[in-house]
DSSP file (Angstrom, degrees, kcal/mol; ACC not computed):
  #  RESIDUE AA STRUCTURE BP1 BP2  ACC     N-H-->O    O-->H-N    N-H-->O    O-->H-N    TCO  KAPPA ALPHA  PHI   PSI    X-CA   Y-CA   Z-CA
    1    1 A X              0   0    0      0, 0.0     2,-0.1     0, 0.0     3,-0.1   0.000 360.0 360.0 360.0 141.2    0.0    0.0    0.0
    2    2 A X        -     0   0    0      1,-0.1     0, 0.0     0, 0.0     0, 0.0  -0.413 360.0-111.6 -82.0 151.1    1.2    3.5   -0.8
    3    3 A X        -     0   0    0      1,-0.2    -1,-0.1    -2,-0.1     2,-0.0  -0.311  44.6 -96.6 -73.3 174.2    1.4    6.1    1.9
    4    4 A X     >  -     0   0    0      1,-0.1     4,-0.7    -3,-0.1    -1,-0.2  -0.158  13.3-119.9 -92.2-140.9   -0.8    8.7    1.6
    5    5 A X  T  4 S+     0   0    0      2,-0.2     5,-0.1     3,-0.1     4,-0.1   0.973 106.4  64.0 -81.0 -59.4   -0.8   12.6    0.1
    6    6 A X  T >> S+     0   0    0      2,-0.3     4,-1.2     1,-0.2     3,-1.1   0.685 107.7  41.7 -99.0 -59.4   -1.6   14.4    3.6
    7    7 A X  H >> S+     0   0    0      1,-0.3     3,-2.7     2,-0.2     4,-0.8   0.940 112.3  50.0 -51.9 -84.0    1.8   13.1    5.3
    8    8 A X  H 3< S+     0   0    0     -4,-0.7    -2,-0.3     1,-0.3    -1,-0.3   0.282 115.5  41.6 -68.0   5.2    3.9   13.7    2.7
    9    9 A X  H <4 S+     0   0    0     -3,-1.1    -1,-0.3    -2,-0.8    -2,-0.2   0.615 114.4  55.8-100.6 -34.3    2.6   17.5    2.2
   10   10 A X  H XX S+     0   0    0     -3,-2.7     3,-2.4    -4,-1.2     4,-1.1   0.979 112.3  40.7 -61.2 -60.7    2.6   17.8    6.0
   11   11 A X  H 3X S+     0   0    0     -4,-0.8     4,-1.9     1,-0.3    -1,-0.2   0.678 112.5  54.6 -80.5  -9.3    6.4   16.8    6.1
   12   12 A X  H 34 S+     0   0    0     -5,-0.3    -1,-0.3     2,-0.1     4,-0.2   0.188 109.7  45.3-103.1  29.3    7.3   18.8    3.1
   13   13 A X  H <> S+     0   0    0     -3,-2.4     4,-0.5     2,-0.1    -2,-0.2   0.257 109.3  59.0-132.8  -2.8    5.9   22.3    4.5
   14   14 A X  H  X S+     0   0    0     -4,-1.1     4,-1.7    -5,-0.2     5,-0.2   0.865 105.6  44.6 -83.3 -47.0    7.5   21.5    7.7
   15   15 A X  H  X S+     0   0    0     -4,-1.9     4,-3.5     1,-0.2    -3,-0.1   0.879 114.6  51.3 -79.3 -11.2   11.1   21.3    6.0
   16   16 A X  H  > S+     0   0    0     -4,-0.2     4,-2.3     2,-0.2    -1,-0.2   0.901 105.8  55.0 -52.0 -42.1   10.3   24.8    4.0
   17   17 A X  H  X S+     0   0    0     -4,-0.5     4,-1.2     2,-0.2    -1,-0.2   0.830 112.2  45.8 -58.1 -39.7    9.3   26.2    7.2
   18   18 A X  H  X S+     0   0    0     -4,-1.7     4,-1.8     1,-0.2     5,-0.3   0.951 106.1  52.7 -79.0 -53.5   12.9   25.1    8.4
   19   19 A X  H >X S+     0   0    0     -4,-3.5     4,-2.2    -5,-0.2     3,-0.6   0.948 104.7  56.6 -65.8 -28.4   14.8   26.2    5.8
   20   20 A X  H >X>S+     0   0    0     -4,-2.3     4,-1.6     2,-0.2     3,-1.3   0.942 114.2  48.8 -47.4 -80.5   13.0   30.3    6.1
   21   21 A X  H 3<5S+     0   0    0     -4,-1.2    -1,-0.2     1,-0.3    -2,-0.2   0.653 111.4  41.1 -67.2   3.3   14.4   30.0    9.6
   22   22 A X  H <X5S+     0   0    0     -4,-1.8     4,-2.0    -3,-0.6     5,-0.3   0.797 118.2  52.6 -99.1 -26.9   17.8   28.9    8.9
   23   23 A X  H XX5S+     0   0    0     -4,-2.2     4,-2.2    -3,-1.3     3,-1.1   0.978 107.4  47.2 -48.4 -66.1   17.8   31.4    6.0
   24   24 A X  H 3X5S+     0   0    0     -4,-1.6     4,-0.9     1,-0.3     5,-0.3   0.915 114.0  56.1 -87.2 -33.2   16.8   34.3    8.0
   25   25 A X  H 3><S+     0   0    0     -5,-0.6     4,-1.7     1,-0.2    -1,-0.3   0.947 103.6  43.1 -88.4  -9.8   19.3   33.3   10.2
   26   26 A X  H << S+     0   0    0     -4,-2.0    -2,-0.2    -3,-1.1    -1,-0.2   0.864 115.5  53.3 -61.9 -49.7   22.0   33.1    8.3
   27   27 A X  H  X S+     0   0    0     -4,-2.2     4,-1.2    -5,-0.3    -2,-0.2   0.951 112.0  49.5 -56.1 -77.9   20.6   36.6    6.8
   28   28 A X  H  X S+     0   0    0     -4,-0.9     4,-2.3     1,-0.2     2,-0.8   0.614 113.6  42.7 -32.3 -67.6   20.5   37.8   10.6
   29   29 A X  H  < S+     0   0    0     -4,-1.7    -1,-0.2    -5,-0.3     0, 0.0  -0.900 114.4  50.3 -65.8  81.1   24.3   36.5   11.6
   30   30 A X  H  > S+     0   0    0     -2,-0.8     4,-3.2     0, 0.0    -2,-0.2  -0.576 111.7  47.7-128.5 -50.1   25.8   38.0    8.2
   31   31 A X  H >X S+     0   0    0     -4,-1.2     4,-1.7     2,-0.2     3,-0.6   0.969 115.5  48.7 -51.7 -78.0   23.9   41.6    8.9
   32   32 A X  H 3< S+     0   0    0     -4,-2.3    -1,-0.2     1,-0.3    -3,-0.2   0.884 108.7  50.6 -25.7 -76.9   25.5   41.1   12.3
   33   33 A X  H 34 S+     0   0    0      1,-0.2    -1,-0.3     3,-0.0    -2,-0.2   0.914 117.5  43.4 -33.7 -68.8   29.4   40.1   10.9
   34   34 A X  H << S+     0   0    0     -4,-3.2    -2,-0.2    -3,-0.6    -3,-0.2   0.938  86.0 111.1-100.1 -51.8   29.3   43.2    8.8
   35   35 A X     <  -     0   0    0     -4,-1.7     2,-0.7    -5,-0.2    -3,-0.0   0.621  61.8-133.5   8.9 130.7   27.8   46.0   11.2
   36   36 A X        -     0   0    0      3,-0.0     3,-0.4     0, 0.0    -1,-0.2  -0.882  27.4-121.0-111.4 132.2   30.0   48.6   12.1
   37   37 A X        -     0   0    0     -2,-0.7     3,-0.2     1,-0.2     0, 0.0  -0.415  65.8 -31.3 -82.0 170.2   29.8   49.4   15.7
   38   38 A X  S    S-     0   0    0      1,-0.2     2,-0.6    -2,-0.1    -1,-0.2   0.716  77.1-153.4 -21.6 111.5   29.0   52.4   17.3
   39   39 A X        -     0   0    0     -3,-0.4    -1,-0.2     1,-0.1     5,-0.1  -0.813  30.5 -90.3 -95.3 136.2   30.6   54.8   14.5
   40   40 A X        -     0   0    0     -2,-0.6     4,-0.4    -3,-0.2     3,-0.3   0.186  36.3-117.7 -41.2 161.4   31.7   58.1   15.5
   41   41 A X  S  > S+     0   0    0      1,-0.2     4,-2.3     2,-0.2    -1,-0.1   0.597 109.0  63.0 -98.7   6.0   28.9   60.8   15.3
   42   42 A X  T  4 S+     0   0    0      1,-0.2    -1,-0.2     2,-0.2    -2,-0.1   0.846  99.1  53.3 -82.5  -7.6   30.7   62.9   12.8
   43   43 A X  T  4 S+     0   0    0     -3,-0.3    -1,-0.2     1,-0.1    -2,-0.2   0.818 110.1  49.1 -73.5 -24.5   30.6   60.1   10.3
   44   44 A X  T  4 S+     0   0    0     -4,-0.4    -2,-0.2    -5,-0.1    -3,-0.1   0.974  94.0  92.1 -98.0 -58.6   26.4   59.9   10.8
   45   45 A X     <  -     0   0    0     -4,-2.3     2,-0.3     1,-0.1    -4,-0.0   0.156  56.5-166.1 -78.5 162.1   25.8   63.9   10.4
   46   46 A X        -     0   0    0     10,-0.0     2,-0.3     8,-0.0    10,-0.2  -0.994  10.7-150.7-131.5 131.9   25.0   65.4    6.9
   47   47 A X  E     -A   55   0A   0      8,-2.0     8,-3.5    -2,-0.3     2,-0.5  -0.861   8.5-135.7-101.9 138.9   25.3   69.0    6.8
   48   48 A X  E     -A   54   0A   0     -2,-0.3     6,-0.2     6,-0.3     8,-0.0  -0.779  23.8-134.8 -92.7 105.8   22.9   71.1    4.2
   49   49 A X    >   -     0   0    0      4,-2.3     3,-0.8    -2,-0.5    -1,-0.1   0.035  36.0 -92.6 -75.7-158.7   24.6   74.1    2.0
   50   50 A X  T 3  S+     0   0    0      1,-0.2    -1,-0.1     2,-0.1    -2,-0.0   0.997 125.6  52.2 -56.8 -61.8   23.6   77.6    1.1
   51   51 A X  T 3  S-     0   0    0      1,-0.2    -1,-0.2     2,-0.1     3,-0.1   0.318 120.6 -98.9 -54.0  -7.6   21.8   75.6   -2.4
   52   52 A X  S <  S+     0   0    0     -3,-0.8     2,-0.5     1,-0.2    -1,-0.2   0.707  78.5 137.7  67.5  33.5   20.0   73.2   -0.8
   53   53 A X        -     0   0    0      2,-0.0    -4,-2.3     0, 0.0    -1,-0.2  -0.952  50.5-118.6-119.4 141.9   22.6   70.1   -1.2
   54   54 A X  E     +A   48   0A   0     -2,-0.5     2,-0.3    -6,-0.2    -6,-0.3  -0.198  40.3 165.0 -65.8 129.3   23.5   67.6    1.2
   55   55 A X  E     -A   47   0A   0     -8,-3.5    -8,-2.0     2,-0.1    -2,-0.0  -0.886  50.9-131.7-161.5 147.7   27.1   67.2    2.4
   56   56 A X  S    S+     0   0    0     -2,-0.3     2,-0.5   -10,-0.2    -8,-0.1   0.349  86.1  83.5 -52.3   2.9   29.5   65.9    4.8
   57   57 A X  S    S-     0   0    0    -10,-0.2     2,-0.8     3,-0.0   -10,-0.1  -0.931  81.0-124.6-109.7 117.0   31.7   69.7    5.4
   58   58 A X        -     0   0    0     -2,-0.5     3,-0.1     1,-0.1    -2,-0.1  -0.512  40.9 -93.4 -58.4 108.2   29.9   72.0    8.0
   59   59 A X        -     0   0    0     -2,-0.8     2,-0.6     1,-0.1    -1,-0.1   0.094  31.2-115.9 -19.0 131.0   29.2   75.3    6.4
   60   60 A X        -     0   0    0      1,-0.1    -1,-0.1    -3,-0.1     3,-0.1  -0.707  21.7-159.5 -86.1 128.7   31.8   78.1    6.8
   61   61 A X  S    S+     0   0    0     -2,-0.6    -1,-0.1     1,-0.2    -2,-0.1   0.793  87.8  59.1 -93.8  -3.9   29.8   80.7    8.7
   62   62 A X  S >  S+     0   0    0      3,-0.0     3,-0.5     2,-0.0    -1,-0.2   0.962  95.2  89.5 -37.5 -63.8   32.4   83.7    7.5
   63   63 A X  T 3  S-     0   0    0      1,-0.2    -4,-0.0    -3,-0.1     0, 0.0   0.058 101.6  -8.9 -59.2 112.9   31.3   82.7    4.3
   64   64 A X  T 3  S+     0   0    0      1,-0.2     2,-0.6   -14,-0.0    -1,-0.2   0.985  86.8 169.4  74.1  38.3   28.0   84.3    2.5
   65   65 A X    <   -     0   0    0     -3,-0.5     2,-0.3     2,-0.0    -1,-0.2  -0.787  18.5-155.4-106.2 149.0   26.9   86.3    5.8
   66   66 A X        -     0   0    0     -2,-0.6     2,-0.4     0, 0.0     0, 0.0  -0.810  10.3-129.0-116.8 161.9   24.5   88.6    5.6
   67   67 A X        -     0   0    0     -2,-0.3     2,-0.3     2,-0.0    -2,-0.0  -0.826  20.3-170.3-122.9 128.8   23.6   91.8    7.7
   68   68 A X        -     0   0    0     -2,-0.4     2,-0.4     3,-0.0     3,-0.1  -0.834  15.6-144.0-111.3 157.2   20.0   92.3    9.0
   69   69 A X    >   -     0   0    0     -2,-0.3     3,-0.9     1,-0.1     4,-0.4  -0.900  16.6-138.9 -95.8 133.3   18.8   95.7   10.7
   70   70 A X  G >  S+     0   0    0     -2,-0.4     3,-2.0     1,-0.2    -1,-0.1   0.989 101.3  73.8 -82.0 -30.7   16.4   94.7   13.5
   71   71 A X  G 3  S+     0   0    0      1,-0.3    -1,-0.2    -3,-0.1    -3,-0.0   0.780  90.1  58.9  12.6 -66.2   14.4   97.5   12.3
   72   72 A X  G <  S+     0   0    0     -3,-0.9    -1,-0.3     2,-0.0    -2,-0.2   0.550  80.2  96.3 -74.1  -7.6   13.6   95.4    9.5
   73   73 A X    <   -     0   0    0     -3,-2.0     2,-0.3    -4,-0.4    -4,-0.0  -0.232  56.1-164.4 -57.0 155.0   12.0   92.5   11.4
   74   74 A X        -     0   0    0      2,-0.1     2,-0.3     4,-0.0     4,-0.1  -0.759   9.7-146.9-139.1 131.1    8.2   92.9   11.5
   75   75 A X        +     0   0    0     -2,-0.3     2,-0.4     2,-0.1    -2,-0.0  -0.792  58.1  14.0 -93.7 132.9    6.7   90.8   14.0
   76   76 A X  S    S-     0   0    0     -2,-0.3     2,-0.5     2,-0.0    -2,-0.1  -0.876 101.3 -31.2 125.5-175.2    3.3   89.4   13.3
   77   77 A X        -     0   0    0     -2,-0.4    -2,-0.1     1,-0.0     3,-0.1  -0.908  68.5 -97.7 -96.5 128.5    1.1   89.1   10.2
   78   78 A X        -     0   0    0     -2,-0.5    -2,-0.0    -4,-0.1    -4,-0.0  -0.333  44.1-109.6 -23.5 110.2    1.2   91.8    7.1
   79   79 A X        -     0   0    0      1,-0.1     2,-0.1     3,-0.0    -1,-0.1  -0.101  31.6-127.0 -13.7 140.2   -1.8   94.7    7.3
   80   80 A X        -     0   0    0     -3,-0.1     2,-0.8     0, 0.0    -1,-0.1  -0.197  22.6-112.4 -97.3-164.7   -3.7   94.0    4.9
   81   81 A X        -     0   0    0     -2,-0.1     2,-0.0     0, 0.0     0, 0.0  -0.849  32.0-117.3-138.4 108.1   -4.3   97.2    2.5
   82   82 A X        -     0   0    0     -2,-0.8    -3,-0.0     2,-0.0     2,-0.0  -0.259  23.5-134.0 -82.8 164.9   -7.6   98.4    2.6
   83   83 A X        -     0   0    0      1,-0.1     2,-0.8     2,-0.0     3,-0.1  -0.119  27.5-109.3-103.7 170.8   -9.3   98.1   -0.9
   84   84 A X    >>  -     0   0    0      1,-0.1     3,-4.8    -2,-0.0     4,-0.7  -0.860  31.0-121.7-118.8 109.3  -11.4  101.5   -2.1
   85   85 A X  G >4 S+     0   0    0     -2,-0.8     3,-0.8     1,-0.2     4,-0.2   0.776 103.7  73.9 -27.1 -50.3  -15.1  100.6   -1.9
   86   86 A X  G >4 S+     0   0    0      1,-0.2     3,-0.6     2,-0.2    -1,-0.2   0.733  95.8  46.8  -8.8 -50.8  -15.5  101.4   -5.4
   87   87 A X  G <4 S+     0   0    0     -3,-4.8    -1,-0.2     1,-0.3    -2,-0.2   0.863  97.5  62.6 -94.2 -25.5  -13.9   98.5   -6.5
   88   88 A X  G << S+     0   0    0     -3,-0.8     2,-0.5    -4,-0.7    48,-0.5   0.219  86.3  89.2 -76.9   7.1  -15.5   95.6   -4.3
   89   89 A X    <   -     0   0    0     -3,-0.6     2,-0.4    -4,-0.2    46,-0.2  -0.933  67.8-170.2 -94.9 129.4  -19.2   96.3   -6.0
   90   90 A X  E     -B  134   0B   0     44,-1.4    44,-3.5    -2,-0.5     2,-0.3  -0.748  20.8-128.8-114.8 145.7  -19.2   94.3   -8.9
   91   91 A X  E     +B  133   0B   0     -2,-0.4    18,-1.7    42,-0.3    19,-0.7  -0.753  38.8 141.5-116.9 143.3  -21.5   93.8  -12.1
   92   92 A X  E     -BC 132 108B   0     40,-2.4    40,-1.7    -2,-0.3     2,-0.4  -0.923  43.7-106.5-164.6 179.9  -22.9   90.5  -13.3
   93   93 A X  E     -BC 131 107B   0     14,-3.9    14,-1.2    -2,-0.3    38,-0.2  -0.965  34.4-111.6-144.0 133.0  -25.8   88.7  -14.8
   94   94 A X  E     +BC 130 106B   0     36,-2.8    35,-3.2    -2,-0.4    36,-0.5  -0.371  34.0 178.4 -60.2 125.4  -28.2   86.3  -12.9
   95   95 A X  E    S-     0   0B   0     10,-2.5     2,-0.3     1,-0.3    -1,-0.1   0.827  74.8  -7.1 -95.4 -39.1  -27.2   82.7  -14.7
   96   96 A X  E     + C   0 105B   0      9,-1.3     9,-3.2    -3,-0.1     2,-0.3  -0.929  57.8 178.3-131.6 163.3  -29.9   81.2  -12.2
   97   97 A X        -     0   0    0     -2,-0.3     2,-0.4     7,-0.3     7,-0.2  -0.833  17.3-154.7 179.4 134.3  -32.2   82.0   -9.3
   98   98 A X    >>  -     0   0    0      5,-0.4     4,-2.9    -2,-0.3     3,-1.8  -0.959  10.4-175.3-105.8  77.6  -34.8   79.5   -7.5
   99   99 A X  T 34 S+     0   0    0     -2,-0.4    -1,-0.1     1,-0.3    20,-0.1   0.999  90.3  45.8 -81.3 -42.3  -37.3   82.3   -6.1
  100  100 A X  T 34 S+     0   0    0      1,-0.3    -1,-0.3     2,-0.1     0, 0.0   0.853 118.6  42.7 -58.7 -25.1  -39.2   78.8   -4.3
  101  101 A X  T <4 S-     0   0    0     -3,-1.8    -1,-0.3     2,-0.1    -2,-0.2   0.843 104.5-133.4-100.5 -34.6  -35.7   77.6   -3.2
  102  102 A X  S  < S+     0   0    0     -4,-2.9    17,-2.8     1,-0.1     2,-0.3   0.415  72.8 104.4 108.0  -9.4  -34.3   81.2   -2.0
  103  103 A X  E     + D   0 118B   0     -5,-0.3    -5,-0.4    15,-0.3     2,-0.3  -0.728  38.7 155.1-120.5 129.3  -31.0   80.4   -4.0
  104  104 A X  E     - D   0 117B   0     13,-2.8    13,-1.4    -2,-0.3     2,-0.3  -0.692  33.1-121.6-136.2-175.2  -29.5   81.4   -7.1
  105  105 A X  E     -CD  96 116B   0     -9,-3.2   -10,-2.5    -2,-0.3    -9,-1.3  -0.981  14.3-157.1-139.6 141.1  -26.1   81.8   -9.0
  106  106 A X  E     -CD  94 115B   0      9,-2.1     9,-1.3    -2,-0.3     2,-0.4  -0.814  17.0-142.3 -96.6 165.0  -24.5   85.5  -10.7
  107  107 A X  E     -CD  93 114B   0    -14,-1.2   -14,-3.9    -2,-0.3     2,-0.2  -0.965  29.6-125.3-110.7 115.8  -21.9   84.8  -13.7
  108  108 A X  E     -C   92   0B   0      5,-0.9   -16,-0.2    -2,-0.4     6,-0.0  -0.353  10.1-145.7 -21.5 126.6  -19.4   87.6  -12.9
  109  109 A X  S    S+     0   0    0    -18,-1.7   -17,-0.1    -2,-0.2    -1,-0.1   0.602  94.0  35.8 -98.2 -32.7  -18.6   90.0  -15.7
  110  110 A X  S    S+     0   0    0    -19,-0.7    -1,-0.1     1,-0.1   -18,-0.1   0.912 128.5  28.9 -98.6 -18.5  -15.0   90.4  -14.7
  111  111 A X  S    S-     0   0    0      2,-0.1    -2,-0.1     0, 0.0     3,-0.1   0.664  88.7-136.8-110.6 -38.0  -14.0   87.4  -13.5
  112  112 A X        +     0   0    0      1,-0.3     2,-0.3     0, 0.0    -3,-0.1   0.508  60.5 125.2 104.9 -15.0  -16.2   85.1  -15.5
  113  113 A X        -     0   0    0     -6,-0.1    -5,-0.9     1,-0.0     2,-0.4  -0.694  61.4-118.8-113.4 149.7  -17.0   82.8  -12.4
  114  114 A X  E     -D  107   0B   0     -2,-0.3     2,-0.5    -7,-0.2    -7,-0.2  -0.509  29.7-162.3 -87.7 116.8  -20.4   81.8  -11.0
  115  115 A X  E     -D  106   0B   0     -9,-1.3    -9,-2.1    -2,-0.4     2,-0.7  -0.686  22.3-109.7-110.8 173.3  -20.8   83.0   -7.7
  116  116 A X  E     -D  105   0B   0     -2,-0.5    29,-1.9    27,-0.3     2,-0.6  -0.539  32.5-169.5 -97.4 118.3  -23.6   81.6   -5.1
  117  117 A X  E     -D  104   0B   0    -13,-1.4   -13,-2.8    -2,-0.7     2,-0.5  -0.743   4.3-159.7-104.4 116.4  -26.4   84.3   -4.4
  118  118 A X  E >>  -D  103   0B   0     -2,-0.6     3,-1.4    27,-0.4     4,-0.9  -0.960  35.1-107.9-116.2 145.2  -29.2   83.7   -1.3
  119  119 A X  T 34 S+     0   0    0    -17,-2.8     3,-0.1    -2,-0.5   -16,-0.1   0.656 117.9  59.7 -24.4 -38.9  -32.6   85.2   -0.8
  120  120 A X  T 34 S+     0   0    0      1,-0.2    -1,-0.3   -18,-0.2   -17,-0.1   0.934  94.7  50.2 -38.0 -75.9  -30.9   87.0    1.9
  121  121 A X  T <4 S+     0   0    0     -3,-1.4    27,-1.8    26,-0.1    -2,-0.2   0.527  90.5 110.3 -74.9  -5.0  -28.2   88.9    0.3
  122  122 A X     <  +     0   0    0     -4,-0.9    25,-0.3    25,-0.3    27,-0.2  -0.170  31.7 164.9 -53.9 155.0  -31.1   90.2   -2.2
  123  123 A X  S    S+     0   0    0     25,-0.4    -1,-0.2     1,-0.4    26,-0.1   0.078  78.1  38.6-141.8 -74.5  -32.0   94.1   -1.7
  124  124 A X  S    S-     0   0    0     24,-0.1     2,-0.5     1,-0.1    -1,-0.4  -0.175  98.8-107.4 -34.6 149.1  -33.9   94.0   -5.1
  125  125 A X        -     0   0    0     -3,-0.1     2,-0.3    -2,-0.0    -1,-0.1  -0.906  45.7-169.5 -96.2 120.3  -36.1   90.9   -6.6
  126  126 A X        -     0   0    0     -2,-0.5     2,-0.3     4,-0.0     3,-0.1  -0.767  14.6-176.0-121.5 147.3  -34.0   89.4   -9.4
  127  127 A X        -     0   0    0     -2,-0.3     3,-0.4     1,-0.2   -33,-0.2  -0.798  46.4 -56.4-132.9-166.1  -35.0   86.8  -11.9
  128  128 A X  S    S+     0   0    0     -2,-0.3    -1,-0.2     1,-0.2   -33,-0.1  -0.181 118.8  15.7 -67.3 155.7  -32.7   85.1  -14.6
  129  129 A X  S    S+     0   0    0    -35,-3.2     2,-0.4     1,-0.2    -1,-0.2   0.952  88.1 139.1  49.0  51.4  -30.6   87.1  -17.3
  130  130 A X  E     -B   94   0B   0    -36,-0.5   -36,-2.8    -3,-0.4     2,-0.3  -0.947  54.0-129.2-112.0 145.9  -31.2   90.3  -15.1
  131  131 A X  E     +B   93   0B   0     -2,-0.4    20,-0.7   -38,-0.2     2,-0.3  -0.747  40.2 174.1 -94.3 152.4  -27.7   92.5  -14.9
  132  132 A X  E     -BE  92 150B   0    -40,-1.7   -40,-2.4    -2,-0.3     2,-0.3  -0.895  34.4-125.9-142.6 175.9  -27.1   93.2  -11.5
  133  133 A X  E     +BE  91 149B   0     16,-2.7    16,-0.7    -2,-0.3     2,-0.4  -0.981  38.7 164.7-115.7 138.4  -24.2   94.9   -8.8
  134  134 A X  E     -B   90   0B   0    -44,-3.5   -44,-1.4    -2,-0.3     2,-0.3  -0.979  30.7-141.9-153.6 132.6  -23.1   92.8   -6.0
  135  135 A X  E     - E   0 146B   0     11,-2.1    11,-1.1    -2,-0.4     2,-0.3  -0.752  25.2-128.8-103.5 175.0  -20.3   92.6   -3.5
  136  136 A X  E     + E   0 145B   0    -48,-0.5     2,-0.3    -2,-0.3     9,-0.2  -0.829  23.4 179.7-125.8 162.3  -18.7   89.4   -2.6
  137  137 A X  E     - E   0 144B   0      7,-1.4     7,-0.8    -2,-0.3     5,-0.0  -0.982  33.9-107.9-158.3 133.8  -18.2   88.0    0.9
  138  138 A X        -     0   0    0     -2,-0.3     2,-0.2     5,-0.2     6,-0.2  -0.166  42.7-179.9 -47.6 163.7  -16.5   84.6    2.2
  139  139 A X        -     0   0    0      4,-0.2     4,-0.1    -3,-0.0    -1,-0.1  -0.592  42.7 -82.5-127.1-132.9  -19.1   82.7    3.3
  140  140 A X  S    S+     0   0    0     -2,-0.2     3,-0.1     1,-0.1    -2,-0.1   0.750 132.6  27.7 -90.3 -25.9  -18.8   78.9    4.9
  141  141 A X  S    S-     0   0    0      1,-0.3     2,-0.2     2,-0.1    -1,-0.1   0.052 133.0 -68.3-148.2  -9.8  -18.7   76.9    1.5
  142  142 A X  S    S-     0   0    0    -27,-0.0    -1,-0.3   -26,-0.0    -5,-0.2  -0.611  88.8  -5.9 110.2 177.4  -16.9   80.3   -0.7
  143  143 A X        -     0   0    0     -2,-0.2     2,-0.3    -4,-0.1   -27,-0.3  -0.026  61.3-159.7 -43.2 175.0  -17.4   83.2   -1.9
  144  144 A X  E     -E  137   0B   0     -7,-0.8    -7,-1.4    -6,-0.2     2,-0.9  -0.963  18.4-129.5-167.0 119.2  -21.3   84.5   -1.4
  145  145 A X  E     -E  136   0B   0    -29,-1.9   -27,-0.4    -2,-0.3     3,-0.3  -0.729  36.7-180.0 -90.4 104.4  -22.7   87.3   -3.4
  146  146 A X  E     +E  135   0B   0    -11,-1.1   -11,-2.1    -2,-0.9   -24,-0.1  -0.368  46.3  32.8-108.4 179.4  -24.4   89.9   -1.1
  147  147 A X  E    S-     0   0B   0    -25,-0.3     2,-0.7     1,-0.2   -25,-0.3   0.763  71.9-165.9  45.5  40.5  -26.2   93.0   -1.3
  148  148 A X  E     +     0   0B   0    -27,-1.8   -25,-0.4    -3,-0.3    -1,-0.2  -0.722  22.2 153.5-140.1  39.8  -27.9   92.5   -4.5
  149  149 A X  E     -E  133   0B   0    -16,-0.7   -16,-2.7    -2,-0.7     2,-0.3  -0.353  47.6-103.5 -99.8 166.8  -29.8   95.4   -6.8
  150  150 A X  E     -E  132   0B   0    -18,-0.2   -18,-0.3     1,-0.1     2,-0.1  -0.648  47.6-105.6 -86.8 142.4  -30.3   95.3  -10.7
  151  151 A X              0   0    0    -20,-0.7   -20,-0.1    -2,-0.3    -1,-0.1  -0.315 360.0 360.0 -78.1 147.9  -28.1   97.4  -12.2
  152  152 A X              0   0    0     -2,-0.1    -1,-0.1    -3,-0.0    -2,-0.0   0.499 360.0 360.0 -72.0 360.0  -29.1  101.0  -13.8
């Protein structure tokens, strides 16, 4: 009678399983052999030049120095520059408007881009293809067109 299958698959996934762990240990002692211990710590740092390239020379700090005035510091965020009212009311033409929904959209005349219009921001009652003036205001979601009459 012949043995069976189910041993001899048993006993040939046992010695693959032995040879991974004498392989990784072999791997494991050879990694070991070649290591260099503790190598001094100038050998491990990498110094960065003026150009942004990596090298093994510390920067000469003579070299390339520049003079600041603390004057020139500004601490803080920039002022912003405030803008001339004039120019934040803006001309457009209603591409849509939902009177049931409360929500609409102008197409910008200077910019070209559809901005989002609510029942709200309305002063005037506007319906599609109407020219209007509108300023714009961040909202949660992007800009928001508010204040809202048909143009003369």
């Amino acid at each position: 009678m012949a043995r069976s299958q189910a041993t001899f698959g048993k006993k040939e996934n046992e010695k693959k399983r032995l040879k991974k762990r004498m392989d990784k240990a072999e791997r494991k002692e050879e990694r070991q052999a070649n290591a260099k211990n503790g190598g001094n710590l100038d050998e491990m740092l990498a110094y960065v030049d003026e150009d942004g390239n990596i090298t093994s020379t510390p920067p000469d700090p003579s070299r390339k120095k520049k003079e600041i005035k603390i004057e020139d510091i500004t601490l803080g965020a920039r002022k912003q520059e405030e803008e001339d009212p004039a120019d934040l009311i803006r001309q457009g033409t209603v591409s849509f408007f939902n009177e049931s929904k409360g929500y609409g959209f102008i197409k910008d005349q200077k910019t070209g881009e559809s901005i989002f219009v609510h029942a709200n921001g309305l002063i005037n009652q506007v319906k599609e293809n109407n020219k209007v003036t509108f300023e714009i205001e961040m909202g949660q979601k992007g800009p928001n067109a508010v204040r809202v009459r048909l143009a003369v």
